[in-house]
N, C-alpha and C positions, 0 to 999 in steps of 0.2 A: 337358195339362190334366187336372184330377181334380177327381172331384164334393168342394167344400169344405164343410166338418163346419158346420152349422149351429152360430154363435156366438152366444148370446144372453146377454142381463145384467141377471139377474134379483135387485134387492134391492125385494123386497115384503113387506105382513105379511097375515096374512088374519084377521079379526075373529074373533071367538067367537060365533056366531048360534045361532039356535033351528033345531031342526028338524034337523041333518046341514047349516045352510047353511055359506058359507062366502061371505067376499070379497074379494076380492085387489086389492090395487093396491100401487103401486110404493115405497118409503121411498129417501131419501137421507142422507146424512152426509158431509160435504165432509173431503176427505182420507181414506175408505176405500180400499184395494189389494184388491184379490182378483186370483185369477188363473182359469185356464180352461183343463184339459187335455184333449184329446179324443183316441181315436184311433178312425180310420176304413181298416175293412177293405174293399177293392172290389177286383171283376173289371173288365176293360176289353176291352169286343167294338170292334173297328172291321171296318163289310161285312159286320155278323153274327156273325161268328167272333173266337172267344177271342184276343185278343191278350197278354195280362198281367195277372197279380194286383200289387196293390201295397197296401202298409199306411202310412198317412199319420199322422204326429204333429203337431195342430196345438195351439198354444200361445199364449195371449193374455194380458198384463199391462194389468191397469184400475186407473185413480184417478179418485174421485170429487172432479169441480172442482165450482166456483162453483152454487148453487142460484137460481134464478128463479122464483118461485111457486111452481108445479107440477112444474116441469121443474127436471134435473142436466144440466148439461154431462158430458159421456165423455170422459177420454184416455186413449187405449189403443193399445198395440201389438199387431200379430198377427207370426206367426211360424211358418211351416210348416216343415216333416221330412220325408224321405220314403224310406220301408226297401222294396226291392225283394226281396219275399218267396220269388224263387227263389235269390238272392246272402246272405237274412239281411244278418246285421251290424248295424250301429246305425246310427239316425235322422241323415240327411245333410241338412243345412239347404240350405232351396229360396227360400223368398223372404219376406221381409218388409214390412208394411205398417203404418203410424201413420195414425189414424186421431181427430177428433173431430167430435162428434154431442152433439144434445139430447136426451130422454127424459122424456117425460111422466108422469106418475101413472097413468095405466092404459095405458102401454107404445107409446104412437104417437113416432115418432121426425123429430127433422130433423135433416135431416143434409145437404153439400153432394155433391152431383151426383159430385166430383171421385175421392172417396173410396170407395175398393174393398171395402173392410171394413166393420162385418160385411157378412157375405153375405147374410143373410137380416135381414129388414126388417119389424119391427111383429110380431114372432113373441117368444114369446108379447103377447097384448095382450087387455085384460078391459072388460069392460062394466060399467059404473056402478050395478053392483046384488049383491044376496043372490044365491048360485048353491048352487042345491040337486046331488043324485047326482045324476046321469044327465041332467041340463041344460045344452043346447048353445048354441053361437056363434059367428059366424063374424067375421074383421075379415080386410078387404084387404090385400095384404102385396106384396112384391116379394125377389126374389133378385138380387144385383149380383153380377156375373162378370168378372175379369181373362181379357180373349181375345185382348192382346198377342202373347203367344209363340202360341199354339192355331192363332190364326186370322188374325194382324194388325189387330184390330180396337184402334184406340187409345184409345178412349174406356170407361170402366165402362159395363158391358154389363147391361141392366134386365128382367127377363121378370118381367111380373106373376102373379099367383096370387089366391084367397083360399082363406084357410085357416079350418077348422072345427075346433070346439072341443067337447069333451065331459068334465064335471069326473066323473071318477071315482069319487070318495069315496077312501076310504084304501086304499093300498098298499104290499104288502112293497119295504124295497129296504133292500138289506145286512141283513135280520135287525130291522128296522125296520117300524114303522107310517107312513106320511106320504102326506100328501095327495097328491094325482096329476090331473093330469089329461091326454088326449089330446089331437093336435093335428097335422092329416092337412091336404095340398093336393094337386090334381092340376090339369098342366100340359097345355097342350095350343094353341100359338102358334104364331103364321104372323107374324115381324114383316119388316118393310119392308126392303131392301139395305143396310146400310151400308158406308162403306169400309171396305176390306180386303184378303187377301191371297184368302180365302172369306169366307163367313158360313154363319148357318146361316138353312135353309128354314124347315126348322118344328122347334120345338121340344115334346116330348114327356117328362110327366117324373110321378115322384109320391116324395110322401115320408110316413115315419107314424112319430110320436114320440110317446114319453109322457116327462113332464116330473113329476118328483117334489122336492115342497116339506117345508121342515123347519118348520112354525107358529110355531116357538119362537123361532127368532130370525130369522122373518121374511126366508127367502132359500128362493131355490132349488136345489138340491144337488146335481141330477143328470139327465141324460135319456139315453134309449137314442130309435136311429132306424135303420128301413129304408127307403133308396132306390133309385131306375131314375128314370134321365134319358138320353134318346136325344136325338143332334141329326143331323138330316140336312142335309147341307150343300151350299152352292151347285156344290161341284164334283162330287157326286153320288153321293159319300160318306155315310158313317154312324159315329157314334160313339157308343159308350151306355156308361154307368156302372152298377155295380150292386153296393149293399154295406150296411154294415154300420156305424153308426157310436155310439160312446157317451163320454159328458162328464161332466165333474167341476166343477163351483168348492170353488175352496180359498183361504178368506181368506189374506192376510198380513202376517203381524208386522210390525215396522219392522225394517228390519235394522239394529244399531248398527254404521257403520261402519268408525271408527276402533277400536272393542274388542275388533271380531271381526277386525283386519286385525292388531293387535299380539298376538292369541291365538296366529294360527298364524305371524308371526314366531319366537315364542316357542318352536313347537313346532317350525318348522324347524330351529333353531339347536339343540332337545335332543336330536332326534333324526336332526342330523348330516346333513342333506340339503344335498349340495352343488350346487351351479349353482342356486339356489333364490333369487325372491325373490317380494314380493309388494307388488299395489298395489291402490290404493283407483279403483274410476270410477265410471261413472253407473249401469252396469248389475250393478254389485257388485261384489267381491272377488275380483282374478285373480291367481291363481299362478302364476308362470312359471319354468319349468323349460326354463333355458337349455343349449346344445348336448345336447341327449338325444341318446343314440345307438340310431341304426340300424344293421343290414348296409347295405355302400356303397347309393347312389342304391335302395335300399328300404322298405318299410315296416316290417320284421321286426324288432324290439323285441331288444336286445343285452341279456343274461341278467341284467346287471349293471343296466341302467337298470328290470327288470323288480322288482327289492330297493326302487330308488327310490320306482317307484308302491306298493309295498308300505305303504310309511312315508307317502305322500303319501294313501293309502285310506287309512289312519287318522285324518288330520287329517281331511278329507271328513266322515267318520263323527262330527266331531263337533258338524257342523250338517246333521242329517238331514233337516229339513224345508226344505232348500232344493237346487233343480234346479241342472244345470250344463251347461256350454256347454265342449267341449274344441275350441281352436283351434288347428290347424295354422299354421303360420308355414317359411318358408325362406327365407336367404342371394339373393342377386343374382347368381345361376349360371344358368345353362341356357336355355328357352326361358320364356318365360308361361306356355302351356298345360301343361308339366312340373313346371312350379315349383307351378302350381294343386293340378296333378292329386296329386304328392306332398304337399303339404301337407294335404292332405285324407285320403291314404289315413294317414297317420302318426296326424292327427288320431286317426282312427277306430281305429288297433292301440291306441293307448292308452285309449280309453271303452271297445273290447270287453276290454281286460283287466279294468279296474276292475269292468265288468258281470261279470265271469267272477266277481269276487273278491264279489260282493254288495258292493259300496260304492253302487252306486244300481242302480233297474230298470232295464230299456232304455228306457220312457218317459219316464225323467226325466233323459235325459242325450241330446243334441244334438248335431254333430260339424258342423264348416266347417272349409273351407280357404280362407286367405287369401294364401297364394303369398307373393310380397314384398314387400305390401302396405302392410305394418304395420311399418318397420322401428325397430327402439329404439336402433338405434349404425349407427355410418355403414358403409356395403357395402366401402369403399374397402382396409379393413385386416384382416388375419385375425383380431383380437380384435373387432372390431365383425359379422364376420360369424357368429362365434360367438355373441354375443350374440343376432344375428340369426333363430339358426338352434335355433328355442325349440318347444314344446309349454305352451299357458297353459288351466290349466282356471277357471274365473270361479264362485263362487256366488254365484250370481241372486239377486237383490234380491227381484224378482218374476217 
């Protein structure tokens, strides 16, 4: 388990007042994308003692649905990564969550019970008034937790808080002027047993963010946070979190499809990329890059397929504001757990080359293995397991 980066989604504007005031509440537009990058650096003590560092990529695609008065409906996916800071290498995808939820005008949320995502609950969220510098506030909040794997606990997991607000006045960020304001809780819960495999006793926790807003178009930009969250647990154990974590929204374009899927047809064919093709899905634009070669039963990228990605980070390069997912894929050979395990490390020879090459940063490129999962031609025949036997990089829609 890892402390998860506070998600929030923030489309607000703040009026133009007298005096330094300022007033925030929430704006809608049905059919906006933005998205949500975050990364979160933490230690991990279990019994006190240093157990691991790890550096977390979490990643969230929003649409703005259907409006009700006051309130937006949320569709949004989340999408975790996770780089083990003594191994490096690129962001290995961990787990996935869809999620929707209502959202009021000054940030209180409904949402059903069922639903894991966001984590954090009524954060930010503003008071029906002019807020001057250095005027505070506080509103109730909750954090929801997946304790499935951790703990066996099957149900999303609720530990209340409130949280305190202090609007800053203006702040640098990136070389920038924009409003800011703070927004601290501290944890301190003894909840009831539930089932499971443990639980935890008491929970112990604090977190302190500041949150920086753009006035101009009415959104939120950016936060930085530091956290510690301890939980001691019914088997009499300890586990505590402590890090570091900072976020982005970044609107998005529409992707046009079909123009950008007949671009890089166009550029496979001129610049002679063979076992290449590409298709159109939900999640965007994947290229697949059938029988790539490795050394036998390894990850180690054959000097000849290293030319391909060559030519393949060029096409990339030609939609830069968009993130990528490389997927490992393998043939119906071996066991599961081999077929997983190499598809993933394959995955990932090929994002750390392209990150070697600058075609994207390490945060904006993702790595899964799907084993044989996914097959596109039947297992039965050596040309379908060639087919089979792919590396597909996707640019993301959002």
């Amino acid at each position: 388990m890892n402390k998860p980066v506070v998600f929030f989604f923030l489309f607000a504007v703040s009026s133009c007042l007298p005096a330094g005031a300022e007033r925030f509440f929430y704006k809608y537009e049905t059919g906006n994308k933005y998205r949500i990058v975050s990364i979160v650096n933490e230690d991990v003590y279990v019994n006190r003692r240093f157990s691991h560092r790890a550096r977390i990529l979490n990643r969230s695609a929003v649409e703005i649905g259907e409006i009700q008065g006051d309130s937006a409906e949320y569709r949004a996916n989340f999408q975790t990564a996770e780089q083990i800071l003594e191994g490096g290498g690129s962001f290995q995808w961990s787990m996935e969550y869809d999620s929707v939820f209502y959202q009021d005008k000054f940030g209180y949320m409904t949402i059903d019970d069922k639903y894991y995502m966001p984590v954090v609950r009524n954060v930010p969220a503003f008071p029906d008034r002019d807020l001057k510098e250095g005027e505070s506030w506080a509103v109730d909040g909750h954090e929801m937790h997946d304790f499935r794997n951790s703990f066996g606990i099957a149900e999303p997991y609720r530990i209340p808080f409130t949280a305190n607000y202090v609007f800053l006045g203006m702040r640098d960020w990136k070389g920038q002027s924009r409003p800011a304001f703070s927004v601290s809780y501290r944890i301190f819960y003894e909840p009831k047993a539930v089932p499971g495999t443990i639980w935890p006793r008491r929970i112990m926790g604090a977190s302190d963010q500041i949150i920086y807003w753009d006035t101009e178009i009415g959104q939120a930009i950016a936060y930085d946070e530091t956290f510690r969250m301890m939980f001691e647990l019914s088997s009499g154990s300890t586990v505590e979190y402590r890090g570091r974590a900072e976020a982005e929204i970044i609107e998005s374009e529409i992707m046009k499809k079909e123009e950008v899927a007949q671009e890089i047809a166009r550029e496979i064919e001129k610049l002679g990329i063979d076992d290449a093709s590409v298709r159109i899905a939900d999640e965007g634009i994947i290229i697949s890059l059938e029988n790539i070669q490795f050394a036998p039963d390894s990850a180690v990228l054959l000097s000849g397929e290293k030319t391909k990605l060559d030519k393949i980070g060029e096409i990339l390069l030609m939609y830069p504001e968009r993130d990528i997912l490389v997927g490992g894929h393998t043939a119906l050979a071996g066991t599961a757990a081999a077929r997983q395990r190499l598809s993933l490390e394959r995955a990932a020879a090929v994002s750390d080359y392209l990150i070697s090459k600058n075609i994207r940063g390490q945060s904006r490129v993702v790595v899964r293995g799907y084993g044989s999962e996914k097959p596109l031609a039947d297992n039965s025949t050596a040309e379908g397991m060639r087919k089979n036997r792919r590396v597909e990089i996707t640019l993301l829609e959002n």
